[in-house]
C-alpha positions in Angstrom: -142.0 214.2 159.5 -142.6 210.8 157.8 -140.3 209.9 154.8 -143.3 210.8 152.0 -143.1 214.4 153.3 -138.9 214.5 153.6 -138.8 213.3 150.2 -141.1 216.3 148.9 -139.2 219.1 151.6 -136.0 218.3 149.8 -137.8 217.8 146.2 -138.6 221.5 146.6 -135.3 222.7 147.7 -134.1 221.1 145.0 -136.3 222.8 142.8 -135.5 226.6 144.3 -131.6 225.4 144.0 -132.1 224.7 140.4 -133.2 227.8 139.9 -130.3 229.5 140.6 -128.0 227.6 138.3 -130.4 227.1 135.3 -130.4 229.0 132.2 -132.8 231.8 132.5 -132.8 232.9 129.0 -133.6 230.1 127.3 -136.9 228.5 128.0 -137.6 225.5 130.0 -138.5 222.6 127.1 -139.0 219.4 129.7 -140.1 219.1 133.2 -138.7 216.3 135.1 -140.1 214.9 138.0 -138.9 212.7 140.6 -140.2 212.2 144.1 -143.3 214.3 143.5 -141.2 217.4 142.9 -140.6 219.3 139.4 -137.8 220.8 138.1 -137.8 222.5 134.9 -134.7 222.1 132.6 -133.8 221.8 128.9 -133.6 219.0 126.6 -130.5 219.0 124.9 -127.9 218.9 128.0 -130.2 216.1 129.5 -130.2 213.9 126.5 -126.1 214.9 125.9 -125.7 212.8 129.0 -128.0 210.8 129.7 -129.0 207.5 127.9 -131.9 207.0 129.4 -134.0 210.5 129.1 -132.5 210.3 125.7 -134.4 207.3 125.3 -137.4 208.5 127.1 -137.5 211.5 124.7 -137.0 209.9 121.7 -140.2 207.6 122.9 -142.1 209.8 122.4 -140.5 212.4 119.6 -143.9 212.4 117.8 -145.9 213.4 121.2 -143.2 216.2 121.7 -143.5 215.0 125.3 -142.1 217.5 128.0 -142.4 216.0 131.1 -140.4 213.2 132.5 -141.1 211.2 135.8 -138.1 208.9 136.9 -139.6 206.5 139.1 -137.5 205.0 142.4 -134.4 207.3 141.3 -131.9 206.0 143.7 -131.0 209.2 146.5 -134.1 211.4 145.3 -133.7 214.4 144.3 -130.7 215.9 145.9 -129.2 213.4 143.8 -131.0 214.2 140.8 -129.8 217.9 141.3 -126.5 217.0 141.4 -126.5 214.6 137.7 -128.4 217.8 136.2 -125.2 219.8 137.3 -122.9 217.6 135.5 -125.1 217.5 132.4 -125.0 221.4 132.3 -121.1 221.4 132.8 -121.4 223.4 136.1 -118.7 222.3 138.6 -119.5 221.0 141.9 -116.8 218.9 144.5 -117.1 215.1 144.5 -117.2 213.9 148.4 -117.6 210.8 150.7 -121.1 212.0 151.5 -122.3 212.4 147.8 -119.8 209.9 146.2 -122.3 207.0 146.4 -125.1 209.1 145.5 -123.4 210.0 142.5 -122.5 206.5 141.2 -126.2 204.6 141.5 -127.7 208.0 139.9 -125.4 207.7 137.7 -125.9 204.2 136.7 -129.7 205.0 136.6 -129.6 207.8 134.0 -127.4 205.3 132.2 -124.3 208.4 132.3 -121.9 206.6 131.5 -118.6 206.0 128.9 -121.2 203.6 126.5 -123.1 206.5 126.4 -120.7 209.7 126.1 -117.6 209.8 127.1 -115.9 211.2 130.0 -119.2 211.3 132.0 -120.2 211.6 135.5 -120.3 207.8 136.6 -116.4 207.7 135.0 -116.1 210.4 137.7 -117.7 208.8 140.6 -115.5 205.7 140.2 -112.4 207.0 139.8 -112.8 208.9 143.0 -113.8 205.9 145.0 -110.8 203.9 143.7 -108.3 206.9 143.8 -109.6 208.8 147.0 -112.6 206.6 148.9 -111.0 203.1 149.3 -107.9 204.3 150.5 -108.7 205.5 153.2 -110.8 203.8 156.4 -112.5 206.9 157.8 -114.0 207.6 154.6 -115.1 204.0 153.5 -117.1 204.2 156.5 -118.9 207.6 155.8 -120.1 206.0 152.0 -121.3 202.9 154.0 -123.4 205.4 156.0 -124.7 207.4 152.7 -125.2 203.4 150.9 -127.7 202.6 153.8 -130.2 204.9 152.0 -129.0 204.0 148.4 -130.0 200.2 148.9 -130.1 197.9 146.8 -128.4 199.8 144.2 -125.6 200.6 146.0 -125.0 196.8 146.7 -125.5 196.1 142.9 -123.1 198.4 141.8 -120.5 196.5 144.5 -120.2 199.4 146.5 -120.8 198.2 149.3 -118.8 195.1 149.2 -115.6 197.2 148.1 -116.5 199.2 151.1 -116.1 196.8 153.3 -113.2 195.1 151.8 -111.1 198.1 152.1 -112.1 198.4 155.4 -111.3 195.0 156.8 -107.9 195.5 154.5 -107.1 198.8 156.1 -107.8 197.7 159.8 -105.7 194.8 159.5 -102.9 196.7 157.9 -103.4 198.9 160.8 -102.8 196.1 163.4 -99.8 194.7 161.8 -98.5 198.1 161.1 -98.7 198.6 164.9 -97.2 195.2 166.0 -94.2 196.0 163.6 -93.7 199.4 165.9 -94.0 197.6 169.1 -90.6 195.5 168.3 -87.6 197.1 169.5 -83.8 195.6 170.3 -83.3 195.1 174.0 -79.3 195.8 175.0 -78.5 191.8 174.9 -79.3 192.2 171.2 -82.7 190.3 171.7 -86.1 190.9 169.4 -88.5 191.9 172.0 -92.3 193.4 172.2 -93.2 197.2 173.5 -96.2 196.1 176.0 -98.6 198.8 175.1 -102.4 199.7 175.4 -104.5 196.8 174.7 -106.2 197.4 171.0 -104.3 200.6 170.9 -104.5 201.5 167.5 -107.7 200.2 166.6 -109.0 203.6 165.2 -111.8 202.0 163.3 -113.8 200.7 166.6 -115.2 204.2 167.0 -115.8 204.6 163.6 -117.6 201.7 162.6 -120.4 202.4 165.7 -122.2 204.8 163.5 -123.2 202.0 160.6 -126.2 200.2 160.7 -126.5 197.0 161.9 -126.6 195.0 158.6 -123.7 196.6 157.5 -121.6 196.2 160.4 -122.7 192.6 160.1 -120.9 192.3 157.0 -117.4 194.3 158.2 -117.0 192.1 161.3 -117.1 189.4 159.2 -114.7 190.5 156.7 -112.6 191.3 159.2 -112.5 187.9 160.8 -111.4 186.8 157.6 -109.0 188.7 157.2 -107.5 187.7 160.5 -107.9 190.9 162.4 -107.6 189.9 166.0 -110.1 188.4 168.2 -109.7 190.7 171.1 -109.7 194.6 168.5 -113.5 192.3 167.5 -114.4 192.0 171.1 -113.6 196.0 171.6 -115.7 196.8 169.0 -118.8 194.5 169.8 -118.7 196.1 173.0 -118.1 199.7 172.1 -121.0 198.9 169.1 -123.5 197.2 171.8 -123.3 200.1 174.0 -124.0 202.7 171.7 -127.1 201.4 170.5 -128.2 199.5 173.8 -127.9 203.0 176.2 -130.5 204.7 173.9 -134.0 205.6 174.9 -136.3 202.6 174.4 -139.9 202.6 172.2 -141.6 200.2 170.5 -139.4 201.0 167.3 -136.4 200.7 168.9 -137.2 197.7 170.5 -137.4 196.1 167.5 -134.1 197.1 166.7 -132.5 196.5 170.0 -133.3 192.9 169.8 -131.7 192.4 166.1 -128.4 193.8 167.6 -128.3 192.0 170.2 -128.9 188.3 167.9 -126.0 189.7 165.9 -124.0 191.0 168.1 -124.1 187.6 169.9 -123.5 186.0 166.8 -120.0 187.7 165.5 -118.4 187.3 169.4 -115.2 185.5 168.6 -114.6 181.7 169.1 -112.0 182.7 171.3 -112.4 182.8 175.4 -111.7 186.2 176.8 -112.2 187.7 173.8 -114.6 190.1 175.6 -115.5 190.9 179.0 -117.3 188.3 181.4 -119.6 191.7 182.2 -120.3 192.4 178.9 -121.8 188.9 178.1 -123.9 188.9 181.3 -125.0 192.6 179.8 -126.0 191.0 176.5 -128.1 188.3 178.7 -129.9 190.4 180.5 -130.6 192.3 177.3 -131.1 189.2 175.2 -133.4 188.0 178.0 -135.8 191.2 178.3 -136.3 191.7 174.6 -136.8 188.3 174.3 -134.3 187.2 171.8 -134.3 183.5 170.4 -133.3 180.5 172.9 -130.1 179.6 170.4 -128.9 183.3 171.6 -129.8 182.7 175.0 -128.2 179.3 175.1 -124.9 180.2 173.5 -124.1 183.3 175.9 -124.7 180.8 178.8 -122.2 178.4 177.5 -119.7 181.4 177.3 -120.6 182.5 180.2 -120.0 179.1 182.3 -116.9 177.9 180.3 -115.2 181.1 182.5 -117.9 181.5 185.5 -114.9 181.9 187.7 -114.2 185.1 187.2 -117.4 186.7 187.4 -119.1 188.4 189.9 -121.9 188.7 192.1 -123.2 191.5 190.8 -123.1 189.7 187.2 -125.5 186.8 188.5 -128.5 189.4 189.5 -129.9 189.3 186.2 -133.6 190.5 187.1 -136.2 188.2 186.6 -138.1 189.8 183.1 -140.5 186.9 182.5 -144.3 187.3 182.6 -145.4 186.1 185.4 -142.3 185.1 187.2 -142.7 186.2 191.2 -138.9 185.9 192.0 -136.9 188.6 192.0 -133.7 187.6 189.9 -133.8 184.9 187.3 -132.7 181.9 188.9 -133.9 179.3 186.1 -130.7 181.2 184.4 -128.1 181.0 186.6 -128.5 177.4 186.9 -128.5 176.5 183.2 -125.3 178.6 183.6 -124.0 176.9 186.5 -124.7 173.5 184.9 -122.5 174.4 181.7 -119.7 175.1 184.3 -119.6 171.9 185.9 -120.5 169.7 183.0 -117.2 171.0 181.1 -115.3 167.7 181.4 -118.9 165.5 181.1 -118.0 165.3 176.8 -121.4 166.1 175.9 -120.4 168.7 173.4 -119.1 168.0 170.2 -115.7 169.4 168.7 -117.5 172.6 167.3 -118.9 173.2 170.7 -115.5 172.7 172.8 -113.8 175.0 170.5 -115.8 178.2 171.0 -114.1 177.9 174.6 -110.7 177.5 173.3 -108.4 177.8 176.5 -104.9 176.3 177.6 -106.4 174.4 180.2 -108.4 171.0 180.3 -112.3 171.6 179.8 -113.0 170.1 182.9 -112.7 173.0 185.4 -110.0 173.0 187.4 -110.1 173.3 191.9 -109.1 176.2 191.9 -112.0 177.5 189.4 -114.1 175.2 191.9 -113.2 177.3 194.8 -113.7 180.3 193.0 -117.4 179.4 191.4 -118.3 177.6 195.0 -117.7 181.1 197.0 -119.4 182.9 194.5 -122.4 180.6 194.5 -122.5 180.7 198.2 -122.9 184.5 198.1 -125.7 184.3 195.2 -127.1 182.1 197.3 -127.4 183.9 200.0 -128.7 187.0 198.0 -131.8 185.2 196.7 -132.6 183.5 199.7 -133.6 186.9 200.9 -136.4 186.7 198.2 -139.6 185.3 199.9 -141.1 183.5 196.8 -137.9 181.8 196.0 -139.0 178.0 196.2 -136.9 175.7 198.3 -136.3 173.4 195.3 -134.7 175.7 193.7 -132.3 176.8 196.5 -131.5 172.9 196.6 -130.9 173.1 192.5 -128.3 175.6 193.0 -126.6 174.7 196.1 -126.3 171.3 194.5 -125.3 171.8 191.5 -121.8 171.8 192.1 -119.3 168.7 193.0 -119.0 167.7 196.6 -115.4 168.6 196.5 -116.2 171.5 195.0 -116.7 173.0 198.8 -113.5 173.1 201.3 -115.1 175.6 203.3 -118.8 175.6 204.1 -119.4 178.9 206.0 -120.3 180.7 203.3 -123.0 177.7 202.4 -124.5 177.5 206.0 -124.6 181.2 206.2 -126.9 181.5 202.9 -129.2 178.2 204.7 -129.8 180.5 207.8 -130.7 183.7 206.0 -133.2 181.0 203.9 -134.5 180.1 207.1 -134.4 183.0 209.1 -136.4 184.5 206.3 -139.2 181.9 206.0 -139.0 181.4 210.1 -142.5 180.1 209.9 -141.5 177.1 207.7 -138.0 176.6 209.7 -139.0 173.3 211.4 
């Protein structure tokens, strides 16, 4: 069902629900329309409320008109229904799910104090300043109901107080926590509870069911607000996965691809912020949906300023490109390589060194040599199984490292011979 046809399904149910609340003695003196559905109502409660069929009416006093269309009424008319309520004085509950609904319909039938007083955008606000933004869970549901009220809902600064309250709330949260964690140790000493890493961080699973925009916008806030790096990093991951395991279309390819630029775009400054894993997952997405080279660039710089903990299985990122007749993506895993070793070659600026903020010196240490030089050895000798892999770009990889980078060579003349033994027509 496309949205023209949703719009007209619930201008109809809107219609038979008006019927049941209406008066039914008194005849119907104005029609009002609004997404191609009619309801029939009266005059006078309309016009008691609202300032602007008031002024619509009084338009056209001579004409005696009796049918109003209100164009681009913000939430349609489910909305609509619910103003009409009001206006007749018939009771219904404010929620989180019809809150922001209430407050741009409200501000569109110009219901408000200027007009008459007590009236239902008085209402709507006080329950978002008493109720909504005190509480996370449900500043998160009214984001969800604003992604349809757009860009109304962001005039009226609904949004942004949304999101505010949110990124308040969550770092309240995390110093709230920190605060329990200290306890007296029998010397007398100050000392920290170790506990579950982001325990606490409610709002991770919450904020995976906001669109993409408007996550945007909360990370952000909550950077600012100093929420930490690694409660970000949970919730990139736990927001990439939800939306990246879905089935795939030509839709939601579209879609996939602007998460992954932002997600890749709010990963903290910070190193180890997120898992190793998880970047490689966003390259590997970020490469098959063909996000911009800026993206791809920046996870590889990640990714090499702490190459020494990944794995194997991390470098196998399947070659996606047109065209390409090697298995995995080698070009990759060079560029990636290279960003390792080049850590200490001062080619970066001091913007570019601090994304990889670490205790250590930039320049990687032997031990990280060791580490990358085993694991190179092995991806070596996993692609040189690969018949189309060229030989120059075996040599690329094997020397992209430092001599000294190598104490051992086993590994190194074990992945030559399966290159060899593979191509044993070419060995000579």
């Amino acid at each position: 069902m496309d949205k023209h046809q949703q719009q007209l399904s619930l201008a109809k149910s809107s219609t038979q629900s008006c019927n049941e609340w209406i008066f039914r003695d008194v005849p119907s003196d104005i029609t009002i329309e609004v997404n191609g559905g009619t309801i029939a109502l009266h005059k006078f409660p309309l016009v008691s409320r609202s300032g602007r069929i008031r002024k619509l009416v009084e338009e056209h006093r001579d004409s005696d008109i009796s049918r109003v269309e209100l164009m681009n009424l913000p939430g349609g008319a489910k909305s609509f229904e619910l103003a009409a309520k009001f206006c007749y004085g018939i009771n219904f509950e404010i929620t989180p799910l019809n809150v922001a609904q209430l407050c741009c319909v409200s501000d569109y039938l110009e219901m408000t104090e200027e007009f008459s007083k007590d009236n239902l955008h008085l209402h709507a606000e006080q329950y978002l300043e008493s109720i909504v933004y005190k509480n996370l869970e449900m500043c998160v549901e009214v984001l969800q109901q604003c992604e349809n009220l757009l860009p109304h809902a962001n005039e009226l600064n609904i949004v942004s107080r949304c999101i505010d309250a949110v990124a308040s709330k969550a770092c309240a949260e995390k110093i709230a926590l920190s605060f329990s964690r200290l306890e007296y140790s029998s010397s007398g000493r100050l000392h920290t509870i170790r506990q579950a890493k982001c325990e606490g961080d409610r709002w991770i699973e919450d904020l995976s069911v906001i669109r993409i925009d408007l996550y945007q916008r909360v990370i952000t806030a909550m950077k600012c607000r100093g929420v930490r790096p690694e409660s970000i990093g949970a919730s990139l991951v736990n927001y990439a996965q939800k939306v990246l395991t879905k089935k795939v279309d030509l839709v939601s390819t579209g879609h996939q691809k602007l998460v992954v630029e932002t997600i890749i775009s709010l990963l903290p400054v910070e190193r180890l912020a997120v898992p190793i894993s998880f970047l490689f997952e966003l390259l590997r997405n970020a490469v098959m949906l063909d996000c911009t080279i800026a993206c791809r660039l920046d996870l590889e710089r990640r990714i090499g300023s702490q190459l020494d903990i990944a794995t194997l299985d991390d470098l196998l990122i399947p070659s996606f490109r047109h065209g390409c007749e090697t298995l995995f993506d080698v070009d990759t895993v060079y560029r990636i390589l290279v960003n390792f070793s080049q850590q200490d070659d001062g080619e970066y600026d001091m913007d570019d060194v601090s994304i990889f903020e670490s205790d250590s010196p930039h320049s990687p240490s032997q031990s990280a040599l060791l580490k990358v030089s085993k694991l190179m050895d092995d991806y070596l000798a996993e692609i040189a199984l690969d018949v189309n892999l060229k030989l120059s770009k075996f040599i690329a990889i094997a020397e992209a490292l430092p001599a000294h980078a190598r104490t051992i060579h086993d590994g190194f003349y074990r992945a030559i011979d399966i290159y060899l033994k593979t191509r044993r027509d070419c060995a000579n």
